[in-house]
Structure formats: structure tokens, C-alpha cells
N, C-alpha and C positions, 0 to 999 in steps of 0.2 A: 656577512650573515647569509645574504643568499647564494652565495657559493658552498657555504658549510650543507644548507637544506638539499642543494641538488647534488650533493655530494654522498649526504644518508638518503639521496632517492625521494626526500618528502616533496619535492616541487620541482616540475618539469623546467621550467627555463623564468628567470627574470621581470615581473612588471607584469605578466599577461593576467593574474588575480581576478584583479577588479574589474579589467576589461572586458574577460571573457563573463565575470559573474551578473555584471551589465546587458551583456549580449543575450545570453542565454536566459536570465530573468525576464526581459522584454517578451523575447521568442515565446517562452512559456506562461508568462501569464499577464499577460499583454498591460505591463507595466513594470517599473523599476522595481527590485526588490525591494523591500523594507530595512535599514542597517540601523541594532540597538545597540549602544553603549551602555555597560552599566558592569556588576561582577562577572558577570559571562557577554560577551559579544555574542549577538545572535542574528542571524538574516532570516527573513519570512521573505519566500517565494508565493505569490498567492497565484494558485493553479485554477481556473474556473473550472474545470469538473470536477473536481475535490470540491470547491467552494458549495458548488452546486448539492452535493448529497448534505455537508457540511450544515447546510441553510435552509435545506430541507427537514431536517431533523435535531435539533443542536442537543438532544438529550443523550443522542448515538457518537460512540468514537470515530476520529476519524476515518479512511478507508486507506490501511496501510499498503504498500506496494506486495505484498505478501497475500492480504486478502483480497486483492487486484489476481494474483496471481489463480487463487481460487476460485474465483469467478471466471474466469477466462477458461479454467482445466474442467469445471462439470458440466457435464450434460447428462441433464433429467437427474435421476436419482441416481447417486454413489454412494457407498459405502467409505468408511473411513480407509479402508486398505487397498480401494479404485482410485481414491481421490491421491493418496498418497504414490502409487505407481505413475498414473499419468504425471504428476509435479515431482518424478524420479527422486522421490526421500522415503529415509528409510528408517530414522529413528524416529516414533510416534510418540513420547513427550516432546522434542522439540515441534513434529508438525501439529501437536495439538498446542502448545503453547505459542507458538508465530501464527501459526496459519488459523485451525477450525477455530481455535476460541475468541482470537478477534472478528473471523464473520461470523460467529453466530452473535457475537453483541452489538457489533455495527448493524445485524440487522438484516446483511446481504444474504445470508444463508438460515435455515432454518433444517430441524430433523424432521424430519418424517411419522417417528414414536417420540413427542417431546416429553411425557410421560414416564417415559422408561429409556433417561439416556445413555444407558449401560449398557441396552438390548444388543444382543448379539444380530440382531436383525433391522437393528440402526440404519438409517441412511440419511440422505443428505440432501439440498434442494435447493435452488435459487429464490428467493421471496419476490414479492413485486419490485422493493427495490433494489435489489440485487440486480433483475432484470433490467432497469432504467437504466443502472450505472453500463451495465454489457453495452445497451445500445449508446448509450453516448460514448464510449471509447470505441465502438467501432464504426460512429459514424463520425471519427477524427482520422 
């Protein structure tokens, strides 16, 4: 069986799975993952600075690696067509449906005219907690 997987390329070499999902779990959130049995198999990695926004707020979604992404790319106010050049994409339903619209419901971003979110003179802005999360990943 695991000659067939690294044969269509799904698994790099033999045994290393759990070892490394151990490893890496630790590393990242400084304990074993979580492993559920049930109709779907599922691992929970608990990340403490995800934990941390997560706990601060639990009304708000989590903070995707996408919305990570747009937080990391603004400074001060952008506009949807600034924000989308610096994160180099180019089709704006998918950056509006990955990226601005789950920060603006996590929270981390907010517009500028909430008002009128249509406005051709739209822009964009990190909130207080948008700012928290910046500073805690870059003080890792």
C-alpha cells in the first residue's frame, strides 16, 4: 500500500506520518496534537496565537492564513486594488471571497466608508485587533 502512494507521489517515503505530525505539533503549539476518530478522522493543532485572538473574541471566525496574509500586506489605508497588487492577485471575487471578507468579519480589518461599501473611494484599515495579532506574529 505504501509503495502504490509514493508511486502516485501522495506520500514522500514510509512511517515518517505520525512521527513528523508529533514533531511538528509539539514545535507549534507546544503540545501533542489532538487525533479524533469518528466518520471523518480529524487532527486539531492548537496554535497559541490563533488561540489567543480565538479567546479573545469567540463570536469572530477564526483568523485564516489568508487573512494573516492581509494583515501582514497593509499599511495604513489601501484600497481594494493596493491591497490586491501588494498580495500579487488578480482576480477580485476570489480576493474578495478568501481574503477582505473574512477580515473584515474576524474583525481584523475594517473600511474606512462602512456606510457605503460599494464607494469607489473605499479603503481599508487594520482595527485595534488586527493590530494585536501584527504585533504578536512579529514578536515570534
Amino acid at each position: 500500500m505504501g509503495a502504490f502512494f509514493r508511486e502516485i507521489q501522495r506520500a514522500d517515503e514510509l512511517g515518517s506520518g505520525m512521527r513528523n505530525m508529533m514533531k511538528y505539533g509539539k514545535a507549534y503549539g507546544d503540545k501533542d496534537p489532538e487525533l479524533i476518530e469518528g466518520d471523518v478522522f480529524r487532527i486539531i493543532v492548537k496554535v497559541p496565537e490563533f488561540m489567543g485572538i480565538a479567546a479573545a473574541d469567540t463570536s469572530t471566525p477564526q483568523v485564516t492564513p489568508q487573512v494573516t496574509e492581509v494583515i501582514f500586506a497593509i499599511s495604513g489605508e489601501m484600497t481594494r486594488t493596493e491591497l490586491m497588487a501588494v498580495l500579487a492577485l488578480r482576480d477580485r471575487m476570489h480576493f474578495s471571497h478568501e481574503y477582505l471578507t473574512p477580515a473584515l468579519e474576524s474583525d481584523c480589518l475594517e473600511m474606512t466608508i462602512p456606510d457605503k461599501p460599494k464607494s469607489r473611494l473605499q479603503k481599508y484599515r487594520l482595527t485595534e485587533k488586527g493590530l494585536r495579532y501584527l504585533r504578536t506574529l512579529e514578536g515570534k
